[in-house]
N, C-alpha and C positions, 0 to 999 in steps of 0.2 A: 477732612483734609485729603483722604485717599483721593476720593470723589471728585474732587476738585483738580487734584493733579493729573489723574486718565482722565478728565475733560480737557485739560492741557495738551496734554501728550497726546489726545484725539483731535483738536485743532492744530494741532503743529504738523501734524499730520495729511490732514485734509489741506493747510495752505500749502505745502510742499507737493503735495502731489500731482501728477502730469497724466492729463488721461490717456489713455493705452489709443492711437487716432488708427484705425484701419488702413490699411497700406492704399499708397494714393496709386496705383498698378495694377489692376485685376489682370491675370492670364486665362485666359478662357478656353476651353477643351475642340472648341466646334467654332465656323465665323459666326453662327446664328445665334449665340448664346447670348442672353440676354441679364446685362450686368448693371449694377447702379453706380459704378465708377465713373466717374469723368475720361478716366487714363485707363486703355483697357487694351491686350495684347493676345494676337491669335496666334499661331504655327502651326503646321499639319505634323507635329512629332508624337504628339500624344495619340492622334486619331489612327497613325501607324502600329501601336502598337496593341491599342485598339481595338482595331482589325484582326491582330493577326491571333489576339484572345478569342475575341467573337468569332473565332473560325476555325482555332484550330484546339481549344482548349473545352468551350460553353459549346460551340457546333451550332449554332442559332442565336440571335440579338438576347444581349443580355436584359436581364429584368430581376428584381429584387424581390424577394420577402417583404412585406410590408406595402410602402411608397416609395414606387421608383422613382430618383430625380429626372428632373427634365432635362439636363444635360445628358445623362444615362441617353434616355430616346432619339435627344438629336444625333450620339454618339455612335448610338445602333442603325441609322440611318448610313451612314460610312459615305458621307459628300466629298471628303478628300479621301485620298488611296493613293499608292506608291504608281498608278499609272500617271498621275498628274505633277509628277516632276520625274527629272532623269535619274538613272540608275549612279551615275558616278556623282551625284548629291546627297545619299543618304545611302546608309548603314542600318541592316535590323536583323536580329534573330529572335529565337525563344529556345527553352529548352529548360531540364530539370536544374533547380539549384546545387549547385555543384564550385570548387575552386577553378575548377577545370573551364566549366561557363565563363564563367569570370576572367580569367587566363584569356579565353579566345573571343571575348568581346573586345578585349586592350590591344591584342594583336593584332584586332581587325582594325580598328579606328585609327591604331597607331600608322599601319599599310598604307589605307586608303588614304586618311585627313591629314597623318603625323598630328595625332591630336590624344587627348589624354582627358579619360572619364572624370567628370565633375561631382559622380551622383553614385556612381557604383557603389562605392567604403560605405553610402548608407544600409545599403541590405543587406544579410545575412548570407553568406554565402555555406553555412553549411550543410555537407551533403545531406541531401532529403527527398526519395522519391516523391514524397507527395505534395513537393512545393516547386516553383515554375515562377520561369522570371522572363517578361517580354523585352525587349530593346529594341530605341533606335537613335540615329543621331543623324540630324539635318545639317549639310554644312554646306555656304555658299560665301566663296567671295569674289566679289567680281570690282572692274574699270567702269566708270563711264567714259565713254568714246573719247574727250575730252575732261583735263582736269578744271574744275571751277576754279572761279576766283574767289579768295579767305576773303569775306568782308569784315568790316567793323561789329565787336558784339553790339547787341541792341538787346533790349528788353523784349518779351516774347509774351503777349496778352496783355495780362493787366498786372502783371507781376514786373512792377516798375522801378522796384529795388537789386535787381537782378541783372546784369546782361547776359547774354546767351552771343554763342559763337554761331556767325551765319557764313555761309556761302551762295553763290551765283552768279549772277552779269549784273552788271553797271552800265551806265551810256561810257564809263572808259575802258570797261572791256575791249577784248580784242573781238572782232568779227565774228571771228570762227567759232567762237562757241555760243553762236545765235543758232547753229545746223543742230546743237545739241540740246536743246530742248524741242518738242514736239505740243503743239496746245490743241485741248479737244475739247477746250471750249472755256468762255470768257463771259458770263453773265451778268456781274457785278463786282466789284473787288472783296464781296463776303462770299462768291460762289463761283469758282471755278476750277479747272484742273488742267496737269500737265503730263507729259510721260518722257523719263529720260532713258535714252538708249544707254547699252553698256555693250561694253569687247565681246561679253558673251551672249547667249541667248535669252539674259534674261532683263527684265525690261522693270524701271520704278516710276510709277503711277502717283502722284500727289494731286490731292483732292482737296480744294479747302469750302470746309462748311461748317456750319455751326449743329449741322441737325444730330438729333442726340437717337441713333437709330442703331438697329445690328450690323455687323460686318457685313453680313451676306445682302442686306436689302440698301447698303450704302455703297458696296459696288455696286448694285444691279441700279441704282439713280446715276451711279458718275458715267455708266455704260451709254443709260437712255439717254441723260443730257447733250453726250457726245454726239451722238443717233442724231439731235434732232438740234446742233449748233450749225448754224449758214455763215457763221465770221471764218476768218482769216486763221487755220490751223498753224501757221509761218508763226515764228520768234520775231516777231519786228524790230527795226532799230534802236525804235524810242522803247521798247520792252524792257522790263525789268525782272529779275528774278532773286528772293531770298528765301533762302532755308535753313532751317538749324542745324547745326550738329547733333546728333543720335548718339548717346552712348550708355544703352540701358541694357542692365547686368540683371534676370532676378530668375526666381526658382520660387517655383511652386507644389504644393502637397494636393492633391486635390483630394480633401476628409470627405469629403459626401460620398465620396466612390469607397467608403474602406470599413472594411467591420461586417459588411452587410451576404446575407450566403444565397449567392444568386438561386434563381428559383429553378427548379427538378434537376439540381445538381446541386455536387459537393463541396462546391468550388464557391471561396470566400476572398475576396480581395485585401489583402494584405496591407500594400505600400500604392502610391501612383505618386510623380512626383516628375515634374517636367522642367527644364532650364532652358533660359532664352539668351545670348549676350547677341546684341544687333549695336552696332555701328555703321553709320553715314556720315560720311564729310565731303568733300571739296572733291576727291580722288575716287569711292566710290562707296560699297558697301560690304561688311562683314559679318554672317550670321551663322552663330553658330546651337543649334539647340540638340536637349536630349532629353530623353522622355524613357523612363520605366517602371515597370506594371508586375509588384510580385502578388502572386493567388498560390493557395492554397488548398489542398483540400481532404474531407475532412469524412467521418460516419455520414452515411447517406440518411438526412432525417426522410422518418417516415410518412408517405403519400399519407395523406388523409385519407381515412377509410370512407367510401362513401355509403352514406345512409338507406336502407332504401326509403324509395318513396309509395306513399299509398293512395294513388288517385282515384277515389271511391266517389265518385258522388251519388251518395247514398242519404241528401239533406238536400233543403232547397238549393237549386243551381237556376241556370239559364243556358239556352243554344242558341246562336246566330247562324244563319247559312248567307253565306253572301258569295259572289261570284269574283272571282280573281281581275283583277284592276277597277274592280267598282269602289263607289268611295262608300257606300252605306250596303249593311246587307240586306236581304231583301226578307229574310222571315227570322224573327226573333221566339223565343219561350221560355218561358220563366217553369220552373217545375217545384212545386210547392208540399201537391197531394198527388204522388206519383196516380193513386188511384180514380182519381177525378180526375187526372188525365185522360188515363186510358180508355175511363170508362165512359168520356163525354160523349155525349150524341147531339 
């Protein structure tokens, strides 16, 4: 009867249950990173602070004990850097963990963005010379030159239970915001792209393809395509334009980077942990992300001693002599009976 009843109570179980489904969002550390997400999200916030680990903390690209991930490598490559956007767009320091840190991270973000940390309360902020905490915080919001027109929601792919809010031009749009879109090219209605000015200096590039590629070699095609379109870059009358509303919130841990004590140092990575909130509508866009990076560290483990070594050949061997850029050498010997070597005639 037991037996029967936790067979019960283990079916009731199993049809109740909901499998745990991987978030449909990956946020990736680098553009080049290579993810099995369909939905996958880049920002140079994480690679800021990064940097300013691998440079002022490690003093050289970090590397692991063990196996180092491949994000690690692309990471240590440093493809974004704080030259490739302006100084009044982001925010970053480092320094010992302290209340004090903490205190003048809020003051600064609060100064510069009037903005208020998402992600601090997660660290520890108690005082400890030998812990160290990076930051930074990415904020942009900007106009397009022109506000769009709200259109009707519509279904977006193949998810036809759903509508989705769009925005753009219509043939009863007004004119004037034909000047606001810019086309750099028109291949098919499954491949092409657009780029919309904004009030400030910064400029949204939409790209529509199916190809299932990195960030970094998915600009570098929408770049060549552009290169090498001969149509009509103009918004034309009869042109149409629809886009969705953008309004994606999410925070990420990145666990491969933590636990692990980088090599010929002390220094062990604590926490990494990045937030992205991006909105796009009708008027323009707002994005705001932060990124921090707590390390630690710790007894210096000990250099492997090295062995020595004993290169005796004192047993059968062989000698090649060959000459520097030949591809064969030109006298080989096998040495078997050193005596019957030497003593051949």
């Amino acid at each position: 009867m037991k037996k029967l009843l936790t067979l019960f109570a283990l079916l009731t179980l199993a049809l109740n249950f909901t499998p745990v489904r991987a978030s449909s969002l990956d946020v990736l550390p680098v553009m080049s990173s290579i993810s099995v997400s369909e939905n996958r999200v880049w920002v140079g916030t994480f690679q800021l602070v990064w940097n300013d680990l691998s440079d002022n903390l490690v003093k050289g690209a970090v590397k692991f004990y063990g196996k180092t991930p491949a994000n690690v490598k692309l990471l240590n490559k440093k493809s974004f850097n704080a030259d490739m956007i302006s100084e009044n767009s982001y925010y970053k320091t480092f320094g010992t963990v302290s209340p004090e840190l903490k205190n003048t991270i809020e003051q600064a973000i609060k100064e510069k963005f009037n903005e208020t940390s998402s992600i601090l309360n997660s660290f520890d902020w108690t005082t400890a010379d030998n812990k160290y905490l990076f930051y930074a915080m990415l904020k942009k919001n900007f106009k397009f030159t022109k506000a769009f027109d709200k259109l009707n929601p519509e279904p977006f792919g193949k998810n036809f239970n759903k509508k989705t809010a769009y925005f753009g031009i219509t043939k009863k749009s007004s004119k004037e915001l034909d000047s606001c879109v810019n086309v750099l090219f028109y291949n098919s209605p499954s491949d092409f792209a657009v780029s919309l000015p904004t009030e400030e200096d910064d400029i949204v590039y939409l790209y529509r393809t199916s190809d299932n590629k990195t960030f970094d070699k998915l600009y570098s095609d929408m770049n060549l395509k552009s290169k090498k379109y001969d149509g009509s870059t103009e918004f034309l009358k009869d042109d149409e334009l629809k886009v969705p509303d953008i309004d994606l919130n999410v925070i990420k841990s990145f666990d491969e980077l933590t636990d692990k004590r980088i090599k010929r140092t002390s220094i062990t990575i604590d926490k990494a942990l990045e937030t992205i909130e991006f909105k796009m509508n009708n008027e323009g866009v707002e994005l705001k992300s932060e990124a921090a990076l707590a390390a630690f560290t710790s007894m210096p483990l000990p250099y492997p001693v090295a062995r020595p070594r004993y290169f005796y050949f004192n047993d059968t061997f062989v000698i090649f002599l060959q000459e520097k850029g030949k591809a064969l050498p030109y006298f080989a010997l096998r040495v078997n009976d050193i005596d019957a070597v030497n003593n051949a005639k």
